[in-house]
C-alpha positions as CSV (number, residue, x, y, z in Angstrom):
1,X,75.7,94.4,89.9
2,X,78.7,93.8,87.8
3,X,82.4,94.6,88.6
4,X,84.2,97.2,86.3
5,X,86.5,95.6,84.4
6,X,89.2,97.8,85.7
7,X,88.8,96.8,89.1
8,X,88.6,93.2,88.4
9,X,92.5,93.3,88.7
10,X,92.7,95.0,91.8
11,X,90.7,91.8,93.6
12,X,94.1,89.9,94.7
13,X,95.3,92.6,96.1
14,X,92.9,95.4,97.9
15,X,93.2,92.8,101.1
16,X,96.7,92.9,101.3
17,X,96.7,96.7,101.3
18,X,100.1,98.3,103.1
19,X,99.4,100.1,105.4
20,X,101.7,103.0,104.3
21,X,100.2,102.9,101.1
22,X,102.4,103.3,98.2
23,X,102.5,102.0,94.1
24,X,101.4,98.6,94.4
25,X,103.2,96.1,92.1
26,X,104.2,92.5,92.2
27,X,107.8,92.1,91.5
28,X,108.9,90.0,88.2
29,X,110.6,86.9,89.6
30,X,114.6,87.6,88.4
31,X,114.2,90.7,90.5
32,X,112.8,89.3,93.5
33,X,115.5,90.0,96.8
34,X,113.3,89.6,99.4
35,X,115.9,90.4,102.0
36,X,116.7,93.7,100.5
37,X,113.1,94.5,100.2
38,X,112.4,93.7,103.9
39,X,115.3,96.1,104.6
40,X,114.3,98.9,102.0
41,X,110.5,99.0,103.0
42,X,112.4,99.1,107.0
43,X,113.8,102.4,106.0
44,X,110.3,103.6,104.3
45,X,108.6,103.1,107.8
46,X,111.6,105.1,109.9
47,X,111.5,107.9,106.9
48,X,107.6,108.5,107.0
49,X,107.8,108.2,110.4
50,X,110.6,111.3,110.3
51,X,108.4,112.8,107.6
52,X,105.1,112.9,110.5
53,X,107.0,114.2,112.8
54,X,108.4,117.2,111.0
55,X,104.2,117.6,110.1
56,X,103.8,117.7,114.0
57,X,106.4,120.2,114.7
58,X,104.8,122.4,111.4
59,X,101.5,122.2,113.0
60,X,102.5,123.2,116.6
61,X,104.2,125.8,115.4
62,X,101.6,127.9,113.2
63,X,101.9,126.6,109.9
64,X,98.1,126.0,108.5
65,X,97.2,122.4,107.2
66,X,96.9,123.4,103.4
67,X,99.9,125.0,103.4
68,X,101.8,122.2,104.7
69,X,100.0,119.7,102.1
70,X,100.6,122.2,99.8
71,X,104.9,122.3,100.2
72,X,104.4,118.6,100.4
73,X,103.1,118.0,97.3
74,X,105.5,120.6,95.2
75,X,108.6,118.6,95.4
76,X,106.4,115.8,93.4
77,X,106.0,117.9,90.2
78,X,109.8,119.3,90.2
79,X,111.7,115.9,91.3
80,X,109.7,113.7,88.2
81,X,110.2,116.3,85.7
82,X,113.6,116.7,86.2
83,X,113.9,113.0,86.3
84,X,112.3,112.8,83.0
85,X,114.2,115.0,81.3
86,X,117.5,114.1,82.3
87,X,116.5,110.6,81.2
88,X,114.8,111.7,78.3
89,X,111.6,110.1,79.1
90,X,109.4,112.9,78.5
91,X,106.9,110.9,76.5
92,X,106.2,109.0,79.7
93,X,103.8,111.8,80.6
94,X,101.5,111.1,78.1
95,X,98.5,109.7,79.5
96,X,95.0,108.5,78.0
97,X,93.5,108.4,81.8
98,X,93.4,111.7,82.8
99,X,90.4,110.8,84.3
100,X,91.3,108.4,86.5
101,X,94.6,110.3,87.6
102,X,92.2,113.2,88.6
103,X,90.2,111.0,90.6
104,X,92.8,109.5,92.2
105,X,94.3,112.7,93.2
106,X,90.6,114.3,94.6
107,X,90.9,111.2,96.8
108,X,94.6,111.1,97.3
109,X,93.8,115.4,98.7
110,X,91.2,113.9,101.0
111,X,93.7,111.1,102.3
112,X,96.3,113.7,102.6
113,X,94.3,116.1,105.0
114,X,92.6,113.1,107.3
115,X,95.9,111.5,107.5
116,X,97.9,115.0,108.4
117,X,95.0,115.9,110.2
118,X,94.9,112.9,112.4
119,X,99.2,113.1,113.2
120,X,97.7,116.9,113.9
121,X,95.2,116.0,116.4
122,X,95.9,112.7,118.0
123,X,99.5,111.8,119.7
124,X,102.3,110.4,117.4
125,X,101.7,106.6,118.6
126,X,97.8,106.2,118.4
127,X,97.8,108.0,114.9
128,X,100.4,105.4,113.4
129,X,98.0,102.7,115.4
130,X,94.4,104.0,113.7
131,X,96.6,104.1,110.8
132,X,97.1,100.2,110.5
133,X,93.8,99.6,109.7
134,X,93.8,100.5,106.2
135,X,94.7,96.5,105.6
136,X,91.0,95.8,107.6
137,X,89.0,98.3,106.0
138,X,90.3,96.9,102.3
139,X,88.9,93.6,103.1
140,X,85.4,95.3,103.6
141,X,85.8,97.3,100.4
142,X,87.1,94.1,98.2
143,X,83.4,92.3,99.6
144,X,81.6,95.5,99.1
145,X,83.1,97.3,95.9
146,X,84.6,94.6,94.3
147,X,82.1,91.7,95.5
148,X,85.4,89.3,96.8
149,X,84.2,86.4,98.7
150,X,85.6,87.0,102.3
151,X,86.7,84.0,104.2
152,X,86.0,83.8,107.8
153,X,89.8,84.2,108.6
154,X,89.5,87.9,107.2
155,X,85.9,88.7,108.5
156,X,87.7,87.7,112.0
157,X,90.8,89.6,111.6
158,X,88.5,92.7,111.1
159,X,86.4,92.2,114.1
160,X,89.5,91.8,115.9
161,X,91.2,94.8,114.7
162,X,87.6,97.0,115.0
163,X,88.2,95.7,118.7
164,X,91.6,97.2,118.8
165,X,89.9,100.5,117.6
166,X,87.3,100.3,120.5
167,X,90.0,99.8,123.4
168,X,92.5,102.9,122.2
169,X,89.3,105.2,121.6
170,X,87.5,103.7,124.8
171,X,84.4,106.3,123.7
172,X,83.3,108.6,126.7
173,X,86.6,108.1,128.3
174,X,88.3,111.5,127.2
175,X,91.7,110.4,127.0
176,X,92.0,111.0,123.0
177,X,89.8,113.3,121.2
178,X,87.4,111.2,119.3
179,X,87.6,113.1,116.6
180,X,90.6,113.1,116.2
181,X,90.0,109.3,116.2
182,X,87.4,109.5,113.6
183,X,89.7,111.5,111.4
184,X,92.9,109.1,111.4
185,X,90.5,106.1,110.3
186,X,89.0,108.2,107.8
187,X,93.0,108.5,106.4
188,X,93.2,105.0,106.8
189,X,89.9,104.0,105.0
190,X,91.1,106.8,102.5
191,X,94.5,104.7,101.7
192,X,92.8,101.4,101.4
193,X,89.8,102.9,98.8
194,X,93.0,104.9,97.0
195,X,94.6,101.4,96.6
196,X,92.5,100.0,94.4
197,X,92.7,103.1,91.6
198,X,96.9,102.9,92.4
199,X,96.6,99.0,90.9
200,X,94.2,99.9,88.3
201,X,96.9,102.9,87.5
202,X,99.8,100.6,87.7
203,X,98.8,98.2,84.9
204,X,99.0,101.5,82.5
205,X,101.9,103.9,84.0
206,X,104.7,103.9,85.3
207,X,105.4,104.7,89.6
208,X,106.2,107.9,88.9
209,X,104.4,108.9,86.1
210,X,101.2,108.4,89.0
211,X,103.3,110.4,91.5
212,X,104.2,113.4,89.1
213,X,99.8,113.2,88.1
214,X,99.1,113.3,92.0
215,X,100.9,116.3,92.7
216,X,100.3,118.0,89.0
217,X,96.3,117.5,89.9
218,X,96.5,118.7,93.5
219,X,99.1,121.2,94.0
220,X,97.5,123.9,92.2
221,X,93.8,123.2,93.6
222,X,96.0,123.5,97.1
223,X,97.5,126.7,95.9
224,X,94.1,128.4,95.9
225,X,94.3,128.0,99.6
226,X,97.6,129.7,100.4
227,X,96.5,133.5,100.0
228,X,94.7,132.8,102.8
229,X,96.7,131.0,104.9
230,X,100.0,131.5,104.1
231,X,102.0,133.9,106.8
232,X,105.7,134.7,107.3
233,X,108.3,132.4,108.4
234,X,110.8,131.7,110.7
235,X,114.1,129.3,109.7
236,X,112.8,127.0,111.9
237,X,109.7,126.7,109.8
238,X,111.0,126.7,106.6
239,X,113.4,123.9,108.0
240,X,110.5,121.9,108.6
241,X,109.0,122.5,105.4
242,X,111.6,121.4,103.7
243,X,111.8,118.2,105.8
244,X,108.4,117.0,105.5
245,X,108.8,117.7,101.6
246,X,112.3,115.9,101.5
247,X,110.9,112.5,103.9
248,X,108.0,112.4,102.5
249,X,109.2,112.2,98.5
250,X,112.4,109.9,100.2
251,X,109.3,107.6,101.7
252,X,107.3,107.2,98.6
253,X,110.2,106.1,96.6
254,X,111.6,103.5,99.3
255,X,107.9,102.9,99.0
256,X,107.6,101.2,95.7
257,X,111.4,100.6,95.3
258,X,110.7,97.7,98.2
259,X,108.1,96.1,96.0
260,X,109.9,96.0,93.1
261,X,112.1,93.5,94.7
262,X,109.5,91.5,97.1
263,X,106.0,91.0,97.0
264,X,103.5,93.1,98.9
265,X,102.7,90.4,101.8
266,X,105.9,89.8,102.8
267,X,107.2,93.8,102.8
268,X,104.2,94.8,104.3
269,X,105.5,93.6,108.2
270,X,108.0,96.3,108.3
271,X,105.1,99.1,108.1
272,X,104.5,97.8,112.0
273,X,108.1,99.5,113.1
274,X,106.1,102.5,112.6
275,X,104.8,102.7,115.6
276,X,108.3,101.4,117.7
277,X,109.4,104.7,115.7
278,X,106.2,107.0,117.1
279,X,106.6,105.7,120.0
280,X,110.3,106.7,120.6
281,X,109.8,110.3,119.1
282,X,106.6,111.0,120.5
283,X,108.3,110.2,123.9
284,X,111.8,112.2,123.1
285,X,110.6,115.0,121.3
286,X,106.8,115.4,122.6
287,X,107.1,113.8,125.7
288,X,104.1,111.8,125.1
289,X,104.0,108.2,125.6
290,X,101.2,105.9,124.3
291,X,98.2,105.4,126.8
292,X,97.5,101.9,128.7
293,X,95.0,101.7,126.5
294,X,96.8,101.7,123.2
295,X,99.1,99.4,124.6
296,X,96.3,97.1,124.6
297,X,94.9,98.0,121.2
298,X,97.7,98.4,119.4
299,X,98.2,94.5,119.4
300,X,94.9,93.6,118.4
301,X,94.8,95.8,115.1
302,X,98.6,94.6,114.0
303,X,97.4,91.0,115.0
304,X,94.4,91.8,112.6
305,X,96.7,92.8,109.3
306,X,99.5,90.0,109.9
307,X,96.8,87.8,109.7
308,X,94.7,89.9,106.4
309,X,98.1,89.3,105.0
310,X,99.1,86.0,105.9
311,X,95.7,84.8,104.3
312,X,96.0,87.1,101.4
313,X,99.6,85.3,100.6
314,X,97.9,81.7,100.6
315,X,95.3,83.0,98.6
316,X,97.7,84.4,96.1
317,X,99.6,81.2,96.0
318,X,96.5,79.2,95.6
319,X,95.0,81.4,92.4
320,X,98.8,81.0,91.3
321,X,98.6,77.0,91.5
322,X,95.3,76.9,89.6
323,X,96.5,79.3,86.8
324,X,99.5,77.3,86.3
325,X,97.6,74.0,86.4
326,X,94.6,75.2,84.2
């Protein structure tokens, strides 16, 4: 079986998969600061860290799931508009891949809940950790969906970080809900899979004409929902509304404004502080500190994407040699 044109371009860069996600570009070389993109995407993994916990707090106190995808997602439609207009960029809307932007935002919904879901059910630190393997399950979708040949070094780093998986979850142990387990990988698996349509999008549109089509697609299929799960609320909620909506729209633009100015496998290190930063608020506003057991784990699965990117950076530099030689 052939590989869609489309998605032949995505084959360099599926394995090195952030795990936070975000508009995947390479960086022109006279805008390359790599030291500035190391900080920026440092300040993406504290702001979506902020941004989960303000989703914890939301769910603990009452607020339904759709409801707080739903105020997430708003801000997305208003903030691009506005930014269009001012600029006078209307015309940037246009699409000719409605298509794909409707796809991407059926699976973007999906990623959304799982990865909500998970923060929902599982403790702040062993979400973050399940969430790290998004890098290991993009290597198995660039051998299965793209038919990549997979080195060894990769096919290792997954069994490692698979490993890393089976020591936090110890199954039959009870200490965290397995499915709340099952549903933070699913998020993560979600991210990598969404990756590949993001770099298919990129080639075509600009960051945020993908973010306004995300939000334009989803939001009102979300809106359904809230008759029926909307309810009053306090200050307090609202307050964390309006945080999760403000850190989360802050996070995707620090997002792709850190790979503008440095290449994927070298920002994507600083998506590991995540889980210094969901360690610390899980333990000062939850009172929940990571288990034995993810201190174990937790190494094995960030071992597992330094080394999916490390190899995916030779790689890179390799095809980049041959091109240039050819």
């Amino acid at each position: 079986m052939g590989v869609h044109p489309h998605l032949r371009n995505c084959q360099a860069c599926i394995a090195a998969t952030p795990p936070y996600g975000g508009q995947v570009q390479q960086p022109e070389d006279h805008t390359q600061r790599p030291l500035l993109a190391l900080l920026i995407r440092l300040g993406a993994a504290f702001v979506l860290s902020v941004m989960l916990v303000f989703v914890k707090l939301a769910g603990e106190s009452g607020i339904h799931l759709a409801e707080i995808l739903f105020w997430r997602q708003l801000p997305a439609i208003l903030i691009p508009l506005a930014w269009f207009a001012l600029n006078g960029s209307m015309h940037m809307l246009r699409s000719n891949r409605l298509g794909t932007h409707a796809r991407r935002a059926l699976y973007g919904t999906v990623g959304m809940f799982l990865n909500f879901g998970g923060v929902l059910l599982l403790p702040l630190a062993e979400a973050t950790t399940f969430g790290f393997t998004s890098a290991i399950w993009a290597v198995i979708l660039s051998a299965l969906l793209l038919q990549e040949k997979v080195g060894w070094y990769r096919w290792m780093a997954v069994l490692l970080g698979f490993a890393g998986v089976w020591v936090i979850a110890q199954p039959g142990d009870g200490h965290i809900p397995l499915f709340g387990a099952a549903v933070a990988l699913g998020a993560a698996f979600m991210i990598a899979l969404i990756s590949i349509q993001i770099r298919d999008l990129n080639r075509t549109e600009h960051p945020l004409t993908i973010v306004f089509y995300f939000a334009a697609f989803s939001t009102p299929i979300l809106a359904l929902a809230m008759p029926f799960v909307m309810t009053g609320h306090t200050p307090y909620q609202w307050a964390l509304l309006g945080g999760l909506a403000l850190f989360g729209l802050l996070g995707q633009f620090l997002l792709t404004a850190a790979l503008r100015y440095g290449a994927v496998a070298s920002v994507i290190v600083m998506d590991y502080s995540a889980l210094l930063w969901a360690t610390l608020f899980g333990w000062g506003i939850f009172d929940r500190l990571p288990s034995a057991t993810t201190w174990l784990g937790a190494p094995l699965i960030v071992t597992a994407g330094l080394i999916i990117a490390w190899r995916e950076h030779r790689l890179a530099k390799h095809r980049l040699m041959a091109v240039q030689e050819a």
